[in-house]
C-alpha positions in Angstrom: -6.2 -94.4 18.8 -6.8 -94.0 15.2 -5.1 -97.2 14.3 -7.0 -99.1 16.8 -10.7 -97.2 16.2 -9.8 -95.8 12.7 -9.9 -92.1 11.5 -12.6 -90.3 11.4 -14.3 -90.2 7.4 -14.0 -87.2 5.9 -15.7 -88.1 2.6 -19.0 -86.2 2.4 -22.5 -87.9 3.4 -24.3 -89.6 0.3 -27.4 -87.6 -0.9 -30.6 -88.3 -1.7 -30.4 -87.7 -5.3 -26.8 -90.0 -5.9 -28.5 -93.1 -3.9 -31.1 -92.6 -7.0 -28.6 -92.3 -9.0 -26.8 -95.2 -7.9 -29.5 -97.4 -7.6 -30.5 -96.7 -11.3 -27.5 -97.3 -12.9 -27.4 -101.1 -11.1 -31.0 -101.3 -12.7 -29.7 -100.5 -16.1 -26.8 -103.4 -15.8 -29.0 -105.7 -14.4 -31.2 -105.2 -17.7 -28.2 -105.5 -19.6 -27.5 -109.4 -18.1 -30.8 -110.3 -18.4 -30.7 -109.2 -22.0 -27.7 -111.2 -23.0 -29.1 -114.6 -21.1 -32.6 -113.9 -23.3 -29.9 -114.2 -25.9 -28.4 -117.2 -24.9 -31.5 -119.0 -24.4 -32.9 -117.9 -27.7 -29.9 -119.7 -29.1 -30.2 -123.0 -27.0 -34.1 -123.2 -28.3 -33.1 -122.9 -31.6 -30.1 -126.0 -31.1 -32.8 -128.1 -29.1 -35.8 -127.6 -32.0 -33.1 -128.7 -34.2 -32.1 -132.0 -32.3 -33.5 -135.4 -31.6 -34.3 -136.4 -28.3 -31.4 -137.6 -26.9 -28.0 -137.5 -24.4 -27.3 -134.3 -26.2 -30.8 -132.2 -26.1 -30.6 -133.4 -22.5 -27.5 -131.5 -21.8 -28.7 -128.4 -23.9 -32.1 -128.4 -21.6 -29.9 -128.5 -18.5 -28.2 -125.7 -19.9 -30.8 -123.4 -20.1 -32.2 -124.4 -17.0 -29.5 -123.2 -15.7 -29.6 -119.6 -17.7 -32.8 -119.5 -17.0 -32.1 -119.3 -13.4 -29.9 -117.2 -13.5 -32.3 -114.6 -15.8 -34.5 -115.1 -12.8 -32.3 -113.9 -10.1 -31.3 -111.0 -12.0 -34.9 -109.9 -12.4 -35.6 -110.3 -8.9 -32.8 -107.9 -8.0 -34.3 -105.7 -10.5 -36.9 -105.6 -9.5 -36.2 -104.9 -6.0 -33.9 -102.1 -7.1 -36.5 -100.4 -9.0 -38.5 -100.6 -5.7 -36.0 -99.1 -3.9 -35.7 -96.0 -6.3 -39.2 -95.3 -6.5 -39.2 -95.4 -2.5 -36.3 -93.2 -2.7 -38.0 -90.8 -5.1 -41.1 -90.3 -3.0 -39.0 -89.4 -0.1 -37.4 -86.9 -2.1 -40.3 -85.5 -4.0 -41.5 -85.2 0.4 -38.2 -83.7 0.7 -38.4 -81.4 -1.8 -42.6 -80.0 -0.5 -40.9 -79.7 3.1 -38.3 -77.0 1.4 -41.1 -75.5 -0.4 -43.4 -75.3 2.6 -40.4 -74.4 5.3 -39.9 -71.2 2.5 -43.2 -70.2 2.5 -43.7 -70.5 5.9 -40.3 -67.7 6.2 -42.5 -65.5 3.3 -45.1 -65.4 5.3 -43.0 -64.4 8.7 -41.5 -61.9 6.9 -44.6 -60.4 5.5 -46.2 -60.8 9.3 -43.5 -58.4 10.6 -43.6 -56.0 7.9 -47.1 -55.1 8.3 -47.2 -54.9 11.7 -44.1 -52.5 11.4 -46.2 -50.6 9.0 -49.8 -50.7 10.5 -47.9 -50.3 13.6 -47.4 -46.3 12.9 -50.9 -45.5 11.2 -53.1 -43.9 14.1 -56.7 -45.1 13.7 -57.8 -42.1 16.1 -55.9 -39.6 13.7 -57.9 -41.3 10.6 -61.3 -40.8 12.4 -60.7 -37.3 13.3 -59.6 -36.9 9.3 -62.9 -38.4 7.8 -65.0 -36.0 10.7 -63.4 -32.9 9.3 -64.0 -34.0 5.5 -67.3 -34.3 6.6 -67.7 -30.6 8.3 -65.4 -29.3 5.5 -68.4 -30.7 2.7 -71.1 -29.3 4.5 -69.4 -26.3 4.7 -69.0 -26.2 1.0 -72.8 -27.4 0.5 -74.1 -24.3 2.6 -71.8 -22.3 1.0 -73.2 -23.4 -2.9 -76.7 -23.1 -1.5 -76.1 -19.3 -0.3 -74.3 -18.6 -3.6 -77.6 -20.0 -5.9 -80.3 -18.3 -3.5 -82.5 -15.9 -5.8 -83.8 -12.4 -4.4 -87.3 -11.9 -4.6 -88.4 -14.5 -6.9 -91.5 -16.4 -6.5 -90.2 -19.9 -7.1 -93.3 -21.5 -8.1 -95.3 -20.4 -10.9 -99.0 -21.3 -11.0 -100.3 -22.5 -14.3 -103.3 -21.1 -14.3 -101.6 -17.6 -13.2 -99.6 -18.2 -16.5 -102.5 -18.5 -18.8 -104.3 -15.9 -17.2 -101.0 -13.6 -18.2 -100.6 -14.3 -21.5 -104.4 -14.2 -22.2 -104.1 -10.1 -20.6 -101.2 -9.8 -23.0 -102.8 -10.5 -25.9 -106.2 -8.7 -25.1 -103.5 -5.5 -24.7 -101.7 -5.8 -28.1 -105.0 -6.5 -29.8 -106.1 -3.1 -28.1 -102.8 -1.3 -29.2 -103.4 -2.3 -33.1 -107.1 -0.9 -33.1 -107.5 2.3 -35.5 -103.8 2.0 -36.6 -104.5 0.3 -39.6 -103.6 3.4 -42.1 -101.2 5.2 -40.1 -97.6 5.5 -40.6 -95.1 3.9 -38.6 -93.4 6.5 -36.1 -89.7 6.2 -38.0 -91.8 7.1 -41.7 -94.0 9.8 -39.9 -90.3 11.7 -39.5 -89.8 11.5 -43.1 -93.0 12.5 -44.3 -92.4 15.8 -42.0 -91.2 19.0 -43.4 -87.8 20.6 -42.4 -87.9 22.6 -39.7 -86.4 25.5 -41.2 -89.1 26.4 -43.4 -91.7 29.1 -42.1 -94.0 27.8 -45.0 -95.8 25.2 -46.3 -95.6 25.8 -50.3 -98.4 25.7 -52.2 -99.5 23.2 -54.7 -99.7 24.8 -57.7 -96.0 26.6 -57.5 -94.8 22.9 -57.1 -96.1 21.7 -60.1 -95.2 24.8 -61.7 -91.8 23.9 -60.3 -91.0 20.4 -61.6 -92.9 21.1 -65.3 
């Protein structure tokens, strides 16, 4: 069966990249021919402006003709070769945005069923009841601060006009306490002027003096 069908190929399946490849590397030769006839006409231009019109130029002419031809053939194929590549290029540069879009198409799978594996075990109900006793748990505190802070028998507002009238009474009763206590001795200098205790009496003037002359 093989001989009459033929065997199955085994060589791998050309890629995208290597028919690029390929096609460049016929590009580049076909640049290389149609270098080397620009050369060969350059040199049959040069014989011709050279040469009298004649059997001879004739023959040169039908030369290049031909070159010339043949320069334009090549370029043709070149050209169509360069189209080819740059067709094949797009397709892979398409090629290439499908990989990246199939992968981030998987990222974003993934990701999916991770967070629904993770939102999956938080209990809303459990989070609500949480924040409610937060709640209770401040105002507990605030009630407890506010009980703390409470003053006992305090007036908590001062009038102004009960402040002046105090100080006013304050000074009227200091200015009352400093009458006729001009020349008297403060209490702690009244103590020193006093005699000791232990002395039955007061001695007399005269014996004093008598005394200290």
């Amino acid at each position: 069966m093989n001989r009459l069908f033929g065997a199955k190929s085994t060589a791998p399946k050309p890629s995208l990249s290597g028919a690029i490849s390929n096609v460049e590397t016929r590009v580049e030769a076909a640049d290389v021919k149609i270098a080397k006839l620009n050369a060969e006409l350059t040199t049959y231009q040069q014989k011709m402006s050279r040469m009298r019109d004649g059997p001879g130029k004739t023959a040169l002419k039908q030369k290049a003709l031909k070159i010339l031809q043949q320069r334009k053939m090549y370029e043709s194929q070149r050209d169509q070769l360069q189209q080819q590549s740059w067709n094949m290029e797009q397709a892979a540069m398409m090629q290439d945005n499908l990989k990246n879009v199939m992968t981030t198409v998987d990222a974003i799978k993934t990701t999916n069923k991770s967070l629904k594996q993770q939102y999956g075990k938080i209990n809303i109900d459990k989070i609500e009841r949480l924040q409610d006793e937060m709640a209770d748990l401040m105002d507990v505190g605030n009630d407890i601060q506010e009980s703390i802070s409470r003053s006992y028998d305090v007036p908590e507002d001062v009038d102004e006009a009960e402040l002046d009238a105090e100080l006013e009474a304050l000074g009227e009763d200091v200015a009352l306490e400093g009458v006729g206590e001009e020349s008297a001795l403060p209490g702690f200098m009244m103590d020193e002027a006093r005699p000791p205790e232990f002395i039955d009496e007061r001695p007399e003037t005269g014996k004093v003096k008598e005394a200290a002359g």
